[in-house]
C-alpha positions in Angstrom: -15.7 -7.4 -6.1 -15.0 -6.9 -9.5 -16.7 -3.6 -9.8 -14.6 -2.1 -7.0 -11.6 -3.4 -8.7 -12.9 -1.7 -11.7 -13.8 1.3 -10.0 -10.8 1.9 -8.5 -8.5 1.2 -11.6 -10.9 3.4 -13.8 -10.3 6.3 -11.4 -7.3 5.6 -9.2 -6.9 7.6 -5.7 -4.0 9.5 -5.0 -2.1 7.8 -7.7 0.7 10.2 -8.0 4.8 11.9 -7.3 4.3 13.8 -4.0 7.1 16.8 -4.0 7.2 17.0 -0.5 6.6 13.0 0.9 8.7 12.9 4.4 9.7 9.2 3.2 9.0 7.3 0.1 10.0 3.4 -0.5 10.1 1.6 -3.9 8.7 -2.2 -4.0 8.9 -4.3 -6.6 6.8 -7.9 -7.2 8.6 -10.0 -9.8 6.1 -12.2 -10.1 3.6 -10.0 -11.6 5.9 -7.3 -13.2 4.6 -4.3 -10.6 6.7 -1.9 -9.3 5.5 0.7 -6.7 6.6 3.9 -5.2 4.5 4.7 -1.9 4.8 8.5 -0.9 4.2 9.5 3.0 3.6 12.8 4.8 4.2 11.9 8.3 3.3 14.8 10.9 3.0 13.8 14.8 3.4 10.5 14.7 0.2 10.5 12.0 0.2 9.3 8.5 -1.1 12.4 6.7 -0.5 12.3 3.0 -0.2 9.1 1.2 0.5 8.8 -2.5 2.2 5.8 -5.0 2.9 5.8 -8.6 4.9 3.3 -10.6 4.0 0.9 -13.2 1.3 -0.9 -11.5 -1.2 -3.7 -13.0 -5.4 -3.6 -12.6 -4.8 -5.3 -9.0 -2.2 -3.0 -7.8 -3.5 0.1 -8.8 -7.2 -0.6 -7.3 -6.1 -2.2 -4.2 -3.2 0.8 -3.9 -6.2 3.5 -4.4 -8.2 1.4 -1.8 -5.8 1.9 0.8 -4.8 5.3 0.3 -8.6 5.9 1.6 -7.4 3.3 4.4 -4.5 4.8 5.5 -4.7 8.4 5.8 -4.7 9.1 9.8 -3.6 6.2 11.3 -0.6 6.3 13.7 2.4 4.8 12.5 1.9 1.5 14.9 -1.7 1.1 13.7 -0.1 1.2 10.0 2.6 -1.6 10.8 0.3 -3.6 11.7 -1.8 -3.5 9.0 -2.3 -6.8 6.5 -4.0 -7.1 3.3 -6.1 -10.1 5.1 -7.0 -6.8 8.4 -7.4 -4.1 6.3 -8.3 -4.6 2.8 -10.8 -7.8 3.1 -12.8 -6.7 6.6 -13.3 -3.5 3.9 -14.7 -5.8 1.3 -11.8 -5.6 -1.1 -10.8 -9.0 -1.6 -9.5 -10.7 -4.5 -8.5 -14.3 -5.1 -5.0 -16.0 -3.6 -2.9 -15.8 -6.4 -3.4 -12.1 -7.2 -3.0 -11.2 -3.2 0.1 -10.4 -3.9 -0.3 -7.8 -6.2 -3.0 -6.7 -4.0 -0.5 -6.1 -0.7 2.5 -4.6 -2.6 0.8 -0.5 -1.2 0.9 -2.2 2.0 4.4 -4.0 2.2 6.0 -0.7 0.7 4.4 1.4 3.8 5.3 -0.4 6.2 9.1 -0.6 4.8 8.7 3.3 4.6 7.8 3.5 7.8 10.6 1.5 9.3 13.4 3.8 6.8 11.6 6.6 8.5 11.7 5.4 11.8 15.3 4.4 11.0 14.7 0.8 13.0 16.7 -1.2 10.6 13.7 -3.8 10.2 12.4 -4.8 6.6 9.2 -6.5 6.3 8.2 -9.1 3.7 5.2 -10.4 1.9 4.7 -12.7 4.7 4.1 -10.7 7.3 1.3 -8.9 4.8 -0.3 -11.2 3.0 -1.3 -14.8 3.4 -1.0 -17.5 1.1 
């Protein structure tokens, strides 16, 4: 696990300010000290583009680059459904308990994109993407 982690936070996927995102949504963990900006393209209903920047630790920015590989496709059901326990573990990036926070922050901040873009007035938490 640690070389993915490594891997991904030597050379970070889609880590970057998209010009023309459809919906972007900040997240911040105060725990940790990460803050996250998650960029979406969303065309037909499909996640397209997906990008984040922000100030992001080791965790954040390899599990964040993980995803981006995850997401791109899905529907925008299939992506609010998506947990770091579904998603990032069955695809063998898994780190310990206490750092699964920083691990889910890509995913929470989707999934609140896509409810500002789908303008349902829901706001999910770390709850409903992580386990404890």
């Amino acid at each position: 696990m640690i070389d993915l982690v490594s891997q991904y936070y030597d050379n970070p996927v889609n880590k970057a300010f998209m010009e023309d995102a459809t919906v972007s949504r900040h997240e911040g963990n105060s725990i940790c000290g990460d803050d996250i900006t998650v960029y979406l393209k969303i065309e037909d209903n499909l996640i397209s583009k997906r990008s984040y920047d922000g100030n992001t630790s080791m965790i954040t920015t390899a599990s964040s680059s993980f995803f981006s590989e995850l997401i791109g496709g899905k529907t925008l059901d299939e992506a609010l459904n998506m947990t770091y326990e579904n998603t990032l573990i069955p695809e063998g990036f898994e780190v310990s308990p206490r750092r699964r926070r920083a691990g889910a922050i890509a995913i929470l901040a989707t999934r609140n994109a896509i409810h500002e873009y789908l303008k349902d007035n829901l706001i999910d938490t770390r709850d409903q993407v992580v386990e404890l």
